[in-house]
C-alpha angles and dihedrals in degrees: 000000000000097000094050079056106050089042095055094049089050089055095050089051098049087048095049083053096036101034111192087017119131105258093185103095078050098114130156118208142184116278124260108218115031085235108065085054125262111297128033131194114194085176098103086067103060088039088055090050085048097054098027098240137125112279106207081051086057092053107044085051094056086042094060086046095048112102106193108116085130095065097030167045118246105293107259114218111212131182118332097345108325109147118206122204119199106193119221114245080223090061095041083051092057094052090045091055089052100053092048084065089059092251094130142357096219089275129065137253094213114063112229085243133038108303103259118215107230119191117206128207111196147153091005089173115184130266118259095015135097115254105250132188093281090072088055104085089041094053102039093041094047093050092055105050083048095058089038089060102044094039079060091052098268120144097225123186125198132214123181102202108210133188111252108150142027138099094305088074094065081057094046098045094052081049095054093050101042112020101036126136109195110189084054084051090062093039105054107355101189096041088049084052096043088046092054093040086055100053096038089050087055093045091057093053094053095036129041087196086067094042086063105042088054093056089042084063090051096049096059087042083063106048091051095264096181101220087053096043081053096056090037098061088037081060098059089038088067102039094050082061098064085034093062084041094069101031081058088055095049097045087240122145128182129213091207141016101193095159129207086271092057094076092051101107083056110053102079084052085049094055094042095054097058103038073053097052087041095245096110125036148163118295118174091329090317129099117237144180107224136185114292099196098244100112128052115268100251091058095039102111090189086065133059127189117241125171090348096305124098113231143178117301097174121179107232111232102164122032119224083252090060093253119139123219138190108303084052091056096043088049094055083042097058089045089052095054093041091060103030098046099021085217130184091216143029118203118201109188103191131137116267098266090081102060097110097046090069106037089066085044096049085043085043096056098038086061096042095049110013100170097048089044097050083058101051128056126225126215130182096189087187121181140199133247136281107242133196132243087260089057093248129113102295104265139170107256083254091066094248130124109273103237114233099242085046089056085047102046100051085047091062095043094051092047087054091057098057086047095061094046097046098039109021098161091064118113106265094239087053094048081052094049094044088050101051085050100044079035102057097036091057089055090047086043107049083044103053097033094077108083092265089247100055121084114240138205119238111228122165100202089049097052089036094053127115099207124056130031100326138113094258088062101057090041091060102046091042081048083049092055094049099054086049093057089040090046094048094059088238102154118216117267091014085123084071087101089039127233121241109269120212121162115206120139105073078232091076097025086066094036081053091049102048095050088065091057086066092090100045086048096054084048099051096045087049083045093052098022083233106133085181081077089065100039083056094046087053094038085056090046094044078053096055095037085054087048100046097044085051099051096026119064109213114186103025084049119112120239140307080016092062098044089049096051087040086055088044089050089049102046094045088057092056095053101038084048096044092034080059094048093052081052088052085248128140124229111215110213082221134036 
């Protein structure tokens, strides 16, 4: 791609003027305003600090060492050390061309360093409830970064980290045993789990009596009582079903399940190593990791400030009962994945709330394994909440969670809806099909198109709305691109010869331009774990491909101008269609 290009050329020229020096902060970027060209690289300027030298020196001196008349107009040098690249519409031809015979898709397959090998840990609902709204962001953010990253190259591996253990099972199991309806168990398995859970949870609250005998299932959970393990293992059963249920919905597929019970052989020897190694240690009958003094104060997550005094602030690895709890099994986790995948990154996608939680992990980890740690990075790509329109936490009007299928299923009806208003003539089973898919994308693309951090307001006209920055959007105008290539008679795979390419009207120069900048977005999203970063890059390029079919005539043009808009019009399909599926969404040939 250009930019690979451009980049590489500038390398070599700063090397040639800086011999021995690091190329590697040397990028080059899109610009970011049309007038100063198409690409920008700030880098001779941190390189001239560095050195103490002049920058605009620096840079006239790399300049007179670039060779890249072939892809540009003469560098411009602005301010201090900016350097401005104006591509030639010789050299974007030629890219173009290439990507018409299927050489490229504007990115590239084989990533600029080693492939890294990211695992991913995303959704991880609980055993024995419905997956609610809240599971939404995880699970859609996770699945995109993952097919962002393996669409770059990158071996990913993910792991959908259930819960499968804990202290809600003693109360599940007595409600199993004594509370149980069978026929509503067949009926609706999770609803009939999540009913007994309830009442022997308010029964605990209300009885001691309840309260022990529930701990008193756990505990022979625990020690491998056969009948429990048996229910137990009944109970995932059924919940994986609607798991896979919803995962099948969403189009979402995981590498690995290792739930929570998984790492239990390994927590006492957890424990053990780092009482042993004097990062954890005994606190009021529990075992604890405290601060270790290494780190200010401020970004000492072991610490927290109270009255003007920092104080402990321990994760609790081990309770006074004996019982282990979350930060125990992500440590053995960590530990697993390190071991078994050998990976360069570790990506955790939670909701905010749990920042701290894995800052002591990450600290945690780096102290008890330093050199494994110092080879892996770790990532809490950590996201805000879904809001309703009324600015609280998105609820049903009675107050309750919204379960996930219920979410899906009203997006598809209301899709269906619009559908049969808007093409009324279409074959029933075909309305159906166009608005799960217009349906379900809305709901993926209203949810990854905040910045992940921020919190967003759920609004049904807004995500179902053909104008604007939504799925249905870019599904239309990907949709648009096709019928002009089918009604133009273009076979597939005719551009194999190659047209000849001349860019002349500024509507498909833009629409060009933008295309070459596929492959920096992608990066960038699998870089910042931000997939906001790809649904505006389509939405742009939805924008430019409206403006350009509305200005440009396709097929009533003369040649070379119809064969160029017909290979525009190609070539924006592919990446609007292959931009959706990184997103998880689905592209419908009709809309």
């Amino acid at each position: 791609m250009l930019h690979l290009a451009l980049e590489s050329r500038l390398q070599a020229a700063v090397a040639a003027v800086l011999p021995g020096v690091s190329v590697d902060t040397v990028r080059v970027r899109p610009a970011s305003d049309s007038k100063f060209g198409d690409y920008q690289s700030d880098a001779l300027m941190s390189l001239a600090r560095a050195r103490k030298c002049n920058p605009r020196q620096l840079a006239t001196d790399v300049v007179a060492r670039l060779e890249i008349a072939d892809l540009c107009e003469p560098v411009e040098i602005a301010g201090p050390g900016f350097l401005n690249f104006r591509l030639r519409p010789g050299s974007i031809e030629a890219v173009l061309l290439s990507a018409l015979r299927g050489e490229h898709l504007f990115f590239s397959s084989t990533p600029r360093g080693r492939t890294r090998t990211v695992v991913i840990d995303y959704s991880s609902p609980n055993v024995a409830k419905p997956m609610h709204v809240g599971h939404i962001r995880s699970t859609i953010l996770g699945e995109s970064l993952a097919r962002v990253l393996r669409l770059l190259g990158h071996r990913v591996v993910t792991d959908n980290h259930i819960g499968d253990w804990g202290t809600q099972f003693g109360m599940l199991l007595l409600g199993w045993k004594t509370l149980l309806d069978a026929a509503a168990l067949d009926q609706d398995p999770i609803a009939e789990l999540e009913r007994i859970y309830k009442a022997v949870n308010a029964s605990c609250r209300e009885h001691p009596d309840t309260l022990e005998q529930a701990r008193a299932e756990l505990v022979r959970l625990q020690a491998g009582d056969s009948e429990n393990l048996t229910i137990w293992r009944e109970m995932i059963r059924l919940s994986q079903v609607q798991f896979d249920a919803v995962y099948g919905r969403l189009g979402v597929r995981f590498d690995h399940t290792l739930g929570e019970s998984f790492y239990n052989p390994w927590l006492g020897d957890v424990v053990e190593q780092l009482m042993a190694r004097g990062i954890a240690r005994e606190s009021e009958g529990a075992i604890a990791v405290f601060s270790d003094g290494t780190v200010p104060p401020k970004e000492d997550p072991f610490l927290i400030s109270r009255d003007g005094e920092w104080v402990a602030n321990p994760a609790l690895i081990r309770k006074s009962d004996g019982a282990y709890n979350y930060a125990t099994t992500d440590l053995a986790t960590l530990d697993y994945r390190i071991k078994t995948w050998a990976p360069d990154e570790i990506v955790y996608v939670t909701d905010g709330r749990q920042q701290l939680h894995f800052r002591q992990l990450f600290q945690a980890f780096h102290r008890w394994q330093p050199d494994a740690a110092g080879r892996v990075r770790l990532i809490h790509a950590w996201f805000g909440s879904i809001l309703g329109e009324d600015g609280k936490p998105f609820k049903t009007r009675s107050g309750e969670t919204v379960k996930l299928s219920d979410l899906l299923d009203e997006a598809e009806e209301r899709a269906l809806r619009v559908v049969v208003e808007k093409r009324p003539e279409l074959d029933a089973a075909v309305q159906r099909e166009i608005a799960r898919k217009i349906g379900l994308g809305a709901v993926k693309y209203q949810d990854l198109l905040p910045n992940r951090q921020s919190d967003y307001v759920f609004s049904w006209d807004k995500m179902l709305a053909l104008t604007g920055n939504t799925a249905a959007y870019v599904q239309y105008q990907c949709t648009r691109a096709g019928k002009v290539l089918r009604d133009s008679g273009v076979l597939p795979g005719s551009w194999v010869t190659g047209p000849a390419l001349i860019l002349e009207a500024p509507a498909e120069g833009a629409l060009a331009r933008h295309l070459l900048s596929f492959g920096l977005t992608l990066e960038a999203v699998a870089d910042e774990c931000r997939p906001n970063l790809l649904c505006n890059y389509l939405y742009e390029l939805a924008g430019l491909f409206s403006r350009f079919y509305d200005s440009c005539p396709v097929l009533k043009a003369e040649e070379p101008a119809r064969s160029t808009r017909l290979a525009l019009c190609d070539l924006t399909g592919r990446v609007l269609r292959q931009g959706l599926e990184c997103l998880g969404i689905e592209a419908p040939e009709t809309m």
